[in-house]
C-alpha positions as CSV (number, residue, x, y, z in Angstrom):
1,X,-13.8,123.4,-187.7
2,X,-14.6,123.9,-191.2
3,X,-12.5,126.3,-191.9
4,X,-9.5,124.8,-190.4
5,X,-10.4,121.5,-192.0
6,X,-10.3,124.2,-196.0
7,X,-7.5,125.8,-194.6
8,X,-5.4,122.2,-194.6
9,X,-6.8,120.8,-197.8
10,X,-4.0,120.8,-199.5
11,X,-1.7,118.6,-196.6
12,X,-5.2,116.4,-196.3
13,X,-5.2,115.3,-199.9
14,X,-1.6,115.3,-200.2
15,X,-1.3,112.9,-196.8
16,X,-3.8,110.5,-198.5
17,X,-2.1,110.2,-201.5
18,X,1.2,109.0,-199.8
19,X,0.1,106.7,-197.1
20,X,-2.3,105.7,-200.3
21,X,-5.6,105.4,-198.4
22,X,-8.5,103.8,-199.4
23,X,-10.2,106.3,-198.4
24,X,-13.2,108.6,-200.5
25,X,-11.6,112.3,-200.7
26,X,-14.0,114.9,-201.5
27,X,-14.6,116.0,-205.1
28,X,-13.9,119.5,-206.3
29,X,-17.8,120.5,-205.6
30,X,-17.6,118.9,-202.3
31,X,-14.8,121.3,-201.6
32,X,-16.6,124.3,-202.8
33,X,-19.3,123.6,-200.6
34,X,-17.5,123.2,-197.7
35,X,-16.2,126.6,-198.6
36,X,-19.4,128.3,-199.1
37,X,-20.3,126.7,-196.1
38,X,-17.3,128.6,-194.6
39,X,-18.7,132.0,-195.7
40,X,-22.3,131.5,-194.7
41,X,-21.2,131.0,-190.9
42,X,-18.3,133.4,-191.0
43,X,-20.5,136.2,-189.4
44,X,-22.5,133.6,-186.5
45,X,-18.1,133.0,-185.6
46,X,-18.2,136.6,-185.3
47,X,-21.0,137.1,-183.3
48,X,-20.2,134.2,-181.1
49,X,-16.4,135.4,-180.0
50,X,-18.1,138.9,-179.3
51,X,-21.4,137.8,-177.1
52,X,-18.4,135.1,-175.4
53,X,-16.3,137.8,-174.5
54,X,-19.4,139.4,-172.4
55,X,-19.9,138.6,-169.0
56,X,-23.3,139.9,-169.4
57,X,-25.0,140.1,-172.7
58,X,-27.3,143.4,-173.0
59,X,-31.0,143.6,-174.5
60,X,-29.3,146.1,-177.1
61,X,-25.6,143.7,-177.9
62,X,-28.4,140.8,-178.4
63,X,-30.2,142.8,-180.9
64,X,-27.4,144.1,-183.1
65,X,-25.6,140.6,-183.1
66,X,-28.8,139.3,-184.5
67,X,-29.3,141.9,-187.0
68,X,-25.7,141.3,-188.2
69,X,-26.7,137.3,-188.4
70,X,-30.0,138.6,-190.1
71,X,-28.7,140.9,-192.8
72,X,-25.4,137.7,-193.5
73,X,-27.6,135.9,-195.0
74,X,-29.3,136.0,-198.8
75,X,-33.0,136.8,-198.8
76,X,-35.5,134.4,-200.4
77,X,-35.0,136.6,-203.4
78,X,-31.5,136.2,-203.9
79,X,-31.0,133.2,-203.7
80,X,-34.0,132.4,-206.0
81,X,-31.5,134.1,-208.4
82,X,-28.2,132.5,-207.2
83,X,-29.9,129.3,-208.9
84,X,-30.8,130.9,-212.2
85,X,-27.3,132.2,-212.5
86,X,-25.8,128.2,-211.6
């Protein structure tokens, strides 16, 4: 939903504008966030369309669909240093 909602920013704030809408749009961060957000759960889509396709999930598709989930994601470490860097 979020990416489909990233993927029509453009027509979103462009819409607004016209019908002028009173409405809050979302600032330039906002947007970035939503699009980090986007890259964070990119792998869980992945693993949910495979373990969906199953009719019955194995012990061993379980535990690599995990481990892909797992190793997605920054450790402690890294993202300790993804605030320095901001």
């Amino acid at each position: 939903m979020l990416k489909r909602f990233l993927e029509s920013k453009d027509a979103i704030i462009s819409t607004l504008t016209i019908i002028n809408a009173p409405v809050h749009t979302l600032t330039q961060e906002e947007w970035e966030v939503v699009r980090e957000a986007c890259t964070v759960l990119e792998p869980f889509e992945q693993v949910t369309v495979e373990i969906s396709a199953e009719s019955y999930v194995t012990a061993s598709k379980r535990y690599s669909c995990a481990r892909v989930c797992r190793r997605s994601q920054p450790t402690t470490t890294e993202k300790q240093q993804q605030q320095r860097d901001k």
